[in-house]
C-alpha positions in Angstrom: -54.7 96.1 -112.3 -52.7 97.4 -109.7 -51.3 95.9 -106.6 -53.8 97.2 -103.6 -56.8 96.1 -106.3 -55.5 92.3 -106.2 -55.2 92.6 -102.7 -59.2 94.0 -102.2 -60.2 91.5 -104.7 -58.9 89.0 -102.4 -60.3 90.6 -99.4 -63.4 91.0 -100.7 -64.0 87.1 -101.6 -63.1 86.7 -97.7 -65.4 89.1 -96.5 -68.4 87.6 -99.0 -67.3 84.2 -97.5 -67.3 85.1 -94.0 -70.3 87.5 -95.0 -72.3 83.7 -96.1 -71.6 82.0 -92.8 -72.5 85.1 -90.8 -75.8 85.9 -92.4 -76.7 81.9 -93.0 -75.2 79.6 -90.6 -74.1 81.5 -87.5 -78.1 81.8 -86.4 -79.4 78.7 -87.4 -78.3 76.8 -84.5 -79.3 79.6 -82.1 -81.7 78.4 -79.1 -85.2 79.5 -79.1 -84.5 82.1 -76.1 -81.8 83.7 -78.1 -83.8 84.5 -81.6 -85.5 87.2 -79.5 -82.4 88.9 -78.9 -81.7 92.6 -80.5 -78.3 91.5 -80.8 -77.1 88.2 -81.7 -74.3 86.7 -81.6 -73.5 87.2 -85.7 -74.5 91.0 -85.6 -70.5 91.7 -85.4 -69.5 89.2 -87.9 -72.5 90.3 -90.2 -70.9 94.0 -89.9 -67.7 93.4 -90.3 -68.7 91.2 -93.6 -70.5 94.3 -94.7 -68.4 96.9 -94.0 -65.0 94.7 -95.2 -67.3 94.4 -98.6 -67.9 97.7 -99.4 -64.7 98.8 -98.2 -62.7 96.4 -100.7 -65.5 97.0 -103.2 -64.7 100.8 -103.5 -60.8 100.2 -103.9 -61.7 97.4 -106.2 -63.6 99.9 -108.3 -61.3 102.4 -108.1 -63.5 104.8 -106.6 -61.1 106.1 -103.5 -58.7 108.0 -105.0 -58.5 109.7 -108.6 -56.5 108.0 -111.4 -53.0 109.5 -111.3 -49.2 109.0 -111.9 -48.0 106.3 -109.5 -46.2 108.5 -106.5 -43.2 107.7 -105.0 -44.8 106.8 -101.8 -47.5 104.0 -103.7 -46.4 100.4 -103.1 -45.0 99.4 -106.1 -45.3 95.3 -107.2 -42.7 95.7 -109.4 -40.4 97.0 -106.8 -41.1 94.5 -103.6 -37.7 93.8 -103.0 -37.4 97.3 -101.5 -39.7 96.8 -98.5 -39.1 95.3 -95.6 -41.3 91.8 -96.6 -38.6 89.7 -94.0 -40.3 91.8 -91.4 -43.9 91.6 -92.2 -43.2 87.6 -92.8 -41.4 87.5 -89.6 -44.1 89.0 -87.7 -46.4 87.0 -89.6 -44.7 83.7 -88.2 -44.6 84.9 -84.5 -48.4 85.8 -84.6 -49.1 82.2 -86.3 -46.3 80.8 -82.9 -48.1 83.0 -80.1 -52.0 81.2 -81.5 -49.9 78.1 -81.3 -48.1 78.5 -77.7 -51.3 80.2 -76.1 -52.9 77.7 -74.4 -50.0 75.4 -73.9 -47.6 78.2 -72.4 -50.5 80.3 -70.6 -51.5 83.8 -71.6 -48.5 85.6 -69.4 -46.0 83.7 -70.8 -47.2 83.5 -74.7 -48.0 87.4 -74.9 -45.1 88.8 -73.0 -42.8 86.6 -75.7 -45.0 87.6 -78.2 -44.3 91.3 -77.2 -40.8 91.3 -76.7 -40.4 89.2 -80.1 -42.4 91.7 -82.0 -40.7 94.7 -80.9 -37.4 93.2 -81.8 -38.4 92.4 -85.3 -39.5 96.0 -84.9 -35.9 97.2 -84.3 -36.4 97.7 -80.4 -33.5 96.6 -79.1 -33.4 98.0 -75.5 -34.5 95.3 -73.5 -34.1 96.7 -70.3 -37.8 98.6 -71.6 -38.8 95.7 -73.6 -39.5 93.8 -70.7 -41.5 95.5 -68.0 -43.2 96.9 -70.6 -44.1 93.8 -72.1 -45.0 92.4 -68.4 -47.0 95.0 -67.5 -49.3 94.9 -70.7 -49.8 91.1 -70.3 -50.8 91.5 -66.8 -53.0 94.3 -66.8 -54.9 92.5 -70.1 -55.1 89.4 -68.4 -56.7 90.9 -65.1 -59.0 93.1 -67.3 -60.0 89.9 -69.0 -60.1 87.5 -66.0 -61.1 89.7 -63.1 -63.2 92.9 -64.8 -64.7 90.4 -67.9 -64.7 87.4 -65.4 -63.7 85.1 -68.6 -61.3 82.4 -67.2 -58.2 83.2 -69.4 -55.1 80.4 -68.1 -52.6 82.6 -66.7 -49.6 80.1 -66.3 -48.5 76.6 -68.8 -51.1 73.9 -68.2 -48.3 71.8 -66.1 -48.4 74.4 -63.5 -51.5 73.2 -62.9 -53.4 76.9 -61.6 
């Protein structure tokens, strides 16, 4: 079996997982004033379940493309070494450090690294654009968030004390 079947096989037994506690647990604890509700809570978790499923079931099955010659452009298992897996495993580690530092850094502080960091691992490597750009996407998501969403999303490391 190929590569990108092993990897929908895997996906799909983490979507049928996720696809049990959406459809089973999430609504069993709702209140009473809730169940009345066209849309719950778990209606996005039950669709994503659903749609990851089928999704990974059709690759699974082989039923998205026609059986032909490997291309050059396929991913190729036997050929890994080619690809740029530092990156992905670098970027991989900074995503896992930026859900780490978020709440005790502060959103500004964790995201604008988290931008800058992931654009160098990119190959970015003019920081005098790195930067503002970086800062001015934090901001404007944290006042969208904060001020437009009105969810309280801690701006500044818990020591600053705001």
């Amino acid at each position: 079996m190929a590569l990108d079947r092993w990897i929908a096989l895997v996906i799909l037994l983490i979507c049928l997982a996720y696809g049990y506690g959406a459809f089973f647990t999430m609504d069993a604890s709702l209140p009473p004033f809730m169940q009345r509700n066209p849309v719950w809570p778990s209606t996005f978790p039950k669709v994503l379940a659903v749609l990851g499923s089928v999704t990974a079931l059709i690759i699974v099955l082989g039923l998205e493309k026609p059986a032909a010659d490997p291309k050059p452009m396929d991913i190729n298992y036997r050929r890994l070494g080619d690809y740029k897996v530092g990156q992905a495993l670098a970027l991989l580690a900074l995503m896992v450090a930026y859900a780490l530092l978020l709440r005790p850094a502060g959103f500004l502080i964790s995201t604008t690294g988290f931008l800058i960091g992931g654009s160098m691992i990119l190959g970015e490597r003019k920081f005098h654009i790195m930067l503002p750009v970086s800062l001015i996407a934090a901001g404007f998501i944290w006042y969208l968030v904060q001020e437009v969403l009105g969810i309280f999303l801690r701006p500044w490391p818990f020591f600053m004390g705001v």
